[in-house]
N, C-alpha and C positions, 0 to 999 in steps of 0.2 A: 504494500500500500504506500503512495504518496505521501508524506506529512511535511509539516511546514518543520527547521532547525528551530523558531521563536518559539512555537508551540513548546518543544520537548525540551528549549532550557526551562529549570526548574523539576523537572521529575526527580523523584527521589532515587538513588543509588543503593541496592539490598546487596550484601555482600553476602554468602551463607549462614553468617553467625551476626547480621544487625546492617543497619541502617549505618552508610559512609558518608551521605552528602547526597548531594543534589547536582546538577548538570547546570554548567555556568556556559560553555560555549563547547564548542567543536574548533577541529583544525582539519583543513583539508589539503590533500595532496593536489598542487595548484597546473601538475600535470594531466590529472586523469579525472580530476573531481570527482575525488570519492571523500566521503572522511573517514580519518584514518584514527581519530582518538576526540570521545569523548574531555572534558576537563572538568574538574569535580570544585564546589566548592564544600570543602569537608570542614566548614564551622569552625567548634572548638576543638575538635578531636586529633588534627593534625595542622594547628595554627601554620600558615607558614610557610605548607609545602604544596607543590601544583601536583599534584596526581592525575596522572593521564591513564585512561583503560582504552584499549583496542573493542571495536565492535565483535572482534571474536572472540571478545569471554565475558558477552553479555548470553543469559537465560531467555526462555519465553516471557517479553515482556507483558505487564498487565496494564493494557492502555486508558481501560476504564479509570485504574485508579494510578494511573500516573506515575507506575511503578517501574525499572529496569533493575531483576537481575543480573549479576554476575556470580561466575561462578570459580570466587576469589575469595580469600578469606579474608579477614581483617586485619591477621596477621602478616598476609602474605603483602596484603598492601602496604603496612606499616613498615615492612620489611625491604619493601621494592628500590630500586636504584633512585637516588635523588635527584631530580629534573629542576634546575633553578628558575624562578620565580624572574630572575631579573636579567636572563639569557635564554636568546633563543634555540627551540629544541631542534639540536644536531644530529647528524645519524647516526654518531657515535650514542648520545642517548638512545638512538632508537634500539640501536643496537644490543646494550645494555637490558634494555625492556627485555628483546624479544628474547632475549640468554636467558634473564632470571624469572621470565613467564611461560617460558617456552611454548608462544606463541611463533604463528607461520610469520615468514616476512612476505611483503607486499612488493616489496622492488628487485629484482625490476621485471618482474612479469608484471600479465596483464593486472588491473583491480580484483578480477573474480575468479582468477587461474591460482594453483596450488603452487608453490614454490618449489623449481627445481632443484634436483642432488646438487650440493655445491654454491646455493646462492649467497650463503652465510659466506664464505670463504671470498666470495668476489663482490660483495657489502662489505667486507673487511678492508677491504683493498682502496676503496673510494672515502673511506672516514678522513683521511687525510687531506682531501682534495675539496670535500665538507665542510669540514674543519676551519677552514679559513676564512669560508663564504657565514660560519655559524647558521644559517637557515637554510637547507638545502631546495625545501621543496613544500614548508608545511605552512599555511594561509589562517588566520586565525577568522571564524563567519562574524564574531563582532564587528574585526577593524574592517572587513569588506562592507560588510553594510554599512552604506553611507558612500561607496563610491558613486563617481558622476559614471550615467553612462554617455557614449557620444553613439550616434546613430551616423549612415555614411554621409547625412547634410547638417548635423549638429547635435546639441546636446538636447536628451529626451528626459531625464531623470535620476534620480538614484536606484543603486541596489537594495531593498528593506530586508529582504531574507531569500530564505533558498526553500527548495522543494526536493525532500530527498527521499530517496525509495528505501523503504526500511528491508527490503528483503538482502540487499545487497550495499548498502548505504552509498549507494552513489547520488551524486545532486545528478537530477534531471531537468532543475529550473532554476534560476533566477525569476524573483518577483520583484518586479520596476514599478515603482511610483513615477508614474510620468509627471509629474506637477509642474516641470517644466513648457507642456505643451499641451496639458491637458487634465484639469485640477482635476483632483479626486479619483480617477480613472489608475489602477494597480492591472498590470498584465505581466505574465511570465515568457522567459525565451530562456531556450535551447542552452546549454556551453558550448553546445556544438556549432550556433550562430553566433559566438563568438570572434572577434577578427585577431583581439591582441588585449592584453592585459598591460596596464602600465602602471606596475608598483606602486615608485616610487613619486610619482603624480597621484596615486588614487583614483584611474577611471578605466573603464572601460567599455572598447566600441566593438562594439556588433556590423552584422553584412546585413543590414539590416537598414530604413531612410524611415525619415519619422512619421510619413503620411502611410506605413503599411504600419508600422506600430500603432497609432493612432487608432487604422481602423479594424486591430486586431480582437479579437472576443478578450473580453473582457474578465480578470480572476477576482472572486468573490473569496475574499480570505478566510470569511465565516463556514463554506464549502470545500471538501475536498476536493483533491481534484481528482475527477474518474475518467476513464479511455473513452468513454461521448465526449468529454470537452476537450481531451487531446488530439482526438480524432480529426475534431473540429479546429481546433490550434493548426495540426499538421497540414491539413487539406488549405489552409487560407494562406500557408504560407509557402504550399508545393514544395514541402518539405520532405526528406525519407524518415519513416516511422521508426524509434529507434524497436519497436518491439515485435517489429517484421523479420 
């Protein structure tokens, strides 16, 4: 199912022996838009420290009640490699993670592909070259939200949030506030209509002009979003279905 990233910050975090925190953001891998690690804000119980969990060692969540397990202990958490608060997370942290959680890594196959014999060994090899860049690859959806987007004749809006598929946690949308060209009116696009990402400005422009934005259907935030309205998303903008 679709869900909005705004929606799910705040769910509570169940570890198998108690309640860790709640869900303060996501970070996403700003190659393949997936996310790749929830961020926990864990109260009083670990003043201090950023704790990131991998979507694969979250449980059947319970959406009614706003719940995500994981199938982590408290200890294990408490225990886990320390990730600084006031430096960005390197693949050498990632690395770290995936050793003392022995969780799959993610790079460099696909988002949803299993990690080959040997990837560990040639992730080891690139820490260095990481290292220096200290952010290799991972987007935080706070600080995105709020970029300008530019459309290919000018600026249309900001980013407000994202649309991610919980089966597989890839973003499938961005959700734009056009207010720039058309007050009040939120409509979502593709990463795949994406043209280029500009960091260190904050915006980004789509293949995409503002008079087909404009007259694109319309997203109702209060609504999920279902394969009728993508359907219709897709066909208006003679676009390929990613679910074809």
């Amino acid at each position: 199912m679709l869900r909005s990233v705004k929606d799910l910050q705040g769910y509570k975090i169940l570890a198998t022996d108690g309640e860790i925190g709640r869900v303060h953001e996501f970070y996403f891998d700003d190659e393949n838009w997936v996310l790749r690690y929830m961020i926990l804000d864990t109260g009083k119980w670990l003043p201090g420290r950023r704790v990131l969990i991998s979507p694969v060692a979250l449980g059947q969540p319970d959406w009614s009640s706003r719940l995500l397990p994981v199938v982590l202990s408290k200890e294990q958490i408490e225990n886990s490699p320390p990730v600084s608060k006031e430096e960005p997370v390197s693949r050498q942290h990632e690395i770290d993670l995936v050793k003392y959680y022995d969780w799959p890594t993610y790079w460099p196959v696909s988002p949803i592909g299993a990690p080959p014999e040997g990837v560990m060994e040639r992730a080891a090899d690139e820490v260095e070259t990481h290292e220096e860049t200290g952010d290799p690859h991972l987007r935080s959806t706070r600080e995105v939200s709020g970029y300008h987007i530019e459309a290919s004749d000018g600026e249309i809006g900001h980013v407000e949030d994202f649309i991610v598929d919980d089966d597989n946690w890839i973003i499938r949308y961005l959700v734009i506030d056009t207010r720039n060209i058309l007050p009040g009116k939120k409509v979502i696009i593709s990463p795949q209509w994406v043209k280029k990402v500009n960091w260190e400005e904050s915006y980004v422009q789509i293949l995409l002009s503002q008079e087909s934005v404009k007259q694109s259907p319309e997203y109702d935030p209060s609504q999920p979003v279902n394969r009728e309205y993508e359907e219709n998303l897709y066909d208006y903008y003679g676009r390929p279905r990613y679910w074809v």
